[in-house]
C-alpha positions as CSV (number, residue, x, y, z in Angstrom):
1,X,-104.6,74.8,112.0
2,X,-102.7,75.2,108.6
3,X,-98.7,74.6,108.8
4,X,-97.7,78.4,108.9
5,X,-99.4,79.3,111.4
6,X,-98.3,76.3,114.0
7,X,-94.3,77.6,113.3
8,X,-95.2,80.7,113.8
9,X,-96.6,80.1,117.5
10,X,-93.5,77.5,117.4
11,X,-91.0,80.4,116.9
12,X,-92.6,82.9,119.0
13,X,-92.9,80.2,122.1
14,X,-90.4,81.0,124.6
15,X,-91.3,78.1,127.3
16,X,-88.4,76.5,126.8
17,X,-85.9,79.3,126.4
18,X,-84.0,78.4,130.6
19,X,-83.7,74.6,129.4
20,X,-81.8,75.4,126.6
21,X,-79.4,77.9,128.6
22,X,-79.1,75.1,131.6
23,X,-77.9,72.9,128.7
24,X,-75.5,75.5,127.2
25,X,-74.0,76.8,130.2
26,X,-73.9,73.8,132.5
27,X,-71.2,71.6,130.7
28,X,-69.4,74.8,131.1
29,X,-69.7,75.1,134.5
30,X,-68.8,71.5,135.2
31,X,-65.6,72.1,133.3
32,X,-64.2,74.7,135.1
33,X,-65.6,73.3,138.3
34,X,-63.6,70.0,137.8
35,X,-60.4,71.8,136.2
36,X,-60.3,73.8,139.4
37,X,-60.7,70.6,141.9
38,X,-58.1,69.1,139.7
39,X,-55.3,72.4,139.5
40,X,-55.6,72.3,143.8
41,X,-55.1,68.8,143.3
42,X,-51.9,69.5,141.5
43,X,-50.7,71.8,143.8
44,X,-51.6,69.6,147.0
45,X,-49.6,66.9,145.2
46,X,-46.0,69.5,144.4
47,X,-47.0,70.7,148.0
48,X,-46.7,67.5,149.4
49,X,-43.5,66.2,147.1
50,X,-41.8,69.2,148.0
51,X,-42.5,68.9,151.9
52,X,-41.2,65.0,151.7
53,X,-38.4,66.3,150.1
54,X,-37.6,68.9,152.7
55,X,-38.2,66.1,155.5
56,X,-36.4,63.4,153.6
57,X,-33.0,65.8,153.6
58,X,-33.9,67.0,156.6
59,X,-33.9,62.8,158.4
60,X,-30.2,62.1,155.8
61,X,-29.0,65.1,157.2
62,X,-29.2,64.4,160.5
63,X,-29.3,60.2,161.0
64,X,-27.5,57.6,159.6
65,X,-28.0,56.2,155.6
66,X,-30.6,54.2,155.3
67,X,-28.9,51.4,153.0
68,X,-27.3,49.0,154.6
69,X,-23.5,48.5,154.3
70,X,-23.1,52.4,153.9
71,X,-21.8,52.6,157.3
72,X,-19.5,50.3,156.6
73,X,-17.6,51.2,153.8
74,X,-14.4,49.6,152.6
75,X,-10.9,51.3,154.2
76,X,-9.9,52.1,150.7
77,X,-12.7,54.3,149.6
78,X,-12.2,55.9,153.1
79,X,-8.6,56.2,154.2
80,X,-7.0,58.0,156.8
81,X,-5.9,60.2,153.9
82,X,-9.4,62.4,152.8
83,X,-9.5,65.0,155.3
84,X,-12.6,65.9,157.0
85,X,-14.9,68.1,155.6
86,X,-13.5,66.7,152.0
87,X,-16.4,65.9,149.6
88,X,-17.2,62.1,149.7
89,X,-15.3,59.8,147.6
90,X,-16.9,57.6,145.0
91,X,-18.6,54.4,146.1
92,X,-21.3,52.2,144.6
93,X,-23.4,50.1,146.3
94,X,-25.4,47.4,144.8
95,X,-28.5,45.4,144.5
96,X,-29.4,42.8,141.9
97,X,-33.4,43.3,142.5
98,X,-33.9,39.4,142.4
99,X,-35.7,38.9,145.8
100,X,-38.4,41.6,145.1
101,X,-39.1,40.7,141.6
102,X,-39.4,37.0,143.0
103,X,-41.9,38.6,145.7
104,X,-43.9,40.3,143.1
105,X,-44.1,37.8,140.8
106,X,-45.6,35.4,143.2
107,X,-48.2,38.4,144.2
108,X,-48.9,39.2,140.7
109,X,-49.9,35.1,140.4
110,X,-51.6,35.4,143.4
111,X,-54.3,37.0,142.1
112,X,-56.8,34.9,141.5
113,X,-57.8,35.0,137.7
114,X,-53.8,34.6,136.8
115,X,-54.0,32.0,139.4
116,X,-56.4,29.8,137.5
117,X,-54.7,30.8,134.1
118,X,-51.5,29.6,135.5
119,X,-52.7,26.3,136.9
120,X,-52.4,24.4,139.8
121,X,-48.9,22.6,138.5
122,X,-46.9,25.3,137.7
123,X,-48.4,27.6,140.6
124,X,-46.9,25.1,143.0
125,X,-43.8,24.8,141.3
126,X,-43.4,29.2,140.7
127,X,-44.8,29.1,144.9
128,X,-41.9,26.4,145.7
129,X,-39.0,27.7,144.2
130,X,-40.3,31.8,144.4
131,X,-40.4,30.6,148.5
132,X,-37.3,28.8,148.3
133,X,-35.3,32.0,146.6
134,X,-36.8,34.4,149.0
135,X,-35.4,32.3,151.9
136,X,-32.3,31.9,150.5
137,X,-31.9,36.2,149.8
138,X,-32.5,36.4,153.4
139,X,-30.2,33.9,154.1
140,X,-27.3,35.4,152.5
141,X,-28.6,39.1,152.9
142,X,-27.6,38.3,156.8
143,X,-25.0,36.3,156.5
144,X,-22.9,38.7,154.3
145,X,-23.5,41.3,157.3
146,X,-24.7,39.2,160.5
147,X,-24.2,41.9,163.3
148,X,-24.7,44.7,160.7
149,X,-22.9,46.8,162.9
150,X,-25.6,46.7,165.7
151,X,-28.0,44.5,167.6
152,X,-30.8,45.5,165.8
153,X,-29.7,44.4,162.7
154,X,-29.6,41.0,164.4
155,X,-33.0,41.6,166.0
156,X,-34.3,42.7,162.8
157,X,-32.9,39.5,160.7
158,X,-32.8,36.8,163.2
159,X,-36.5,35.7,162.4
160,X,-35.7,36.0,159.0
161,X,-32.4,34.0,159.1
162,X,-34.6,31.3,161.3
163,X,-37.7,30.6,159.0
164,X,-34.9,30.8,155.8
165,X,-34.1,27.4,157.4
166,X,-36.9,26.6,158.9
167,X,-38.8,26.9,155.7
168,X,-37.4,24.4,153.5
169,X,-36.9,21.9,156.3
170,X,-40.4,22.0,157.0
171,X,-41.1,21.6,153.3
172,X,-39.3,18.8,152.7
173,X,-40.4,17.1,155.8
174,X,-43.5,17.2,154.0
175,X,-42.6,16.2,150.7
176,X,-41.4,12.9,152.7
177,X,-44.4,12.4,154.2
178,X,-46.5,12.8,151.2
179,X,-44.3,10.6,149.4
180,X,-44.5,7.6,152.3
181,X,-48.2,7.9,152.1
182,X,-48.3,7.6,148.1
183,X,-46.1,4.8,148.6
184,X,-48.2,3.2,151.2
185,X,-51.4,3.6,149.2
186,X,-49.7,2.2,146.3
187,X,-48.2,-0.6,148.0
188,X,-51.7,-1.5,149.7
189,X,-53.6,-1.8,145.7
């Protein structure tokens, strides 16, 4: 069999012809496919946004704020003076962000691989005083506001307010036993 005459049955073969389509046509396929699962994702997702929105004014419209201390607000940002149905003076209310950037910061560490590349030392002392700091927002979260204006509020904090104390009581009753057993051990060499 000379060489012209095996690419001439080579260009007439046509076995292979729905392969080649399959291959053409299929990445094809799988890109619309996949750009249509992911434009009705997209418009589940604004769907969605837009309904939490419409909820989310619909809950502020009709309860009271959610941030603590709005009910509340001082006599001179709300006098006698602004008649009702005025629009609502300016106020600000604030928060320094300290507590949960304490909270995530001890999750982050948390995690096991950062654990280790922390080390044991300075994870206990980031665990003590992260701890110590998140008791001591709660602490003066509820004692700038104790009733809060209901009995919730103090139902809500009281457990709060209790291990805030508890918490580094309990700690340091350890830290005095630990240190009376070093003590004891070294005493007995």
């Amino acid at each position: 069999m000379s060489m012209s005459s095996f690419i001439a049955r080579l260009i007439r073969d046509e076995d292979g012809g729905p392969l080649v389509e399959v291959a053409i046509i299929l990445p094809i396929l799988i890109t619309f496919l996949f750009g249509g699962v992911d434009f009705m994702n997209a418009l589940y997702q604004w769907n969605a946004a837009a309904k939490a929105a419409e909820i989310g004014a619909r809950i502020a419209a009709v309860s009271d704020p959610v941030a603590s201390g709005l009910n509340s607000i001082p006599a001179n940002v709300l006098s006698s003076s602004v008649a009702s149905g005025s629009p609502m003076p300016d106020f600000t209310v604030s928060c320094d962000g300290g507590a949960a950037a304490c909270a995530y910061l001890l999750a982050l560490f948390s995690i096991p691989k950062l654990h280790a590349a922390l080390g044991a030392k300075y994870w206990r002392a980031l665990n003590f005083v992260g701890m110590n700091y998140l008791a001591y927002a709660f602490i003066v979260d509820f004692v700038k506001l104790p009733l809060g204006g209901s009995v919730a509020h103090v139902a809500e904090y009281l457990p709060f307010a209790f291990l805030s104390l508890a918490g580094p009581s309990l700690r340091l009753a350890a830290f005095v036993k630990r240190a009376g057993q070093s003590r004891a051990l070294w005493s007995s060499r």
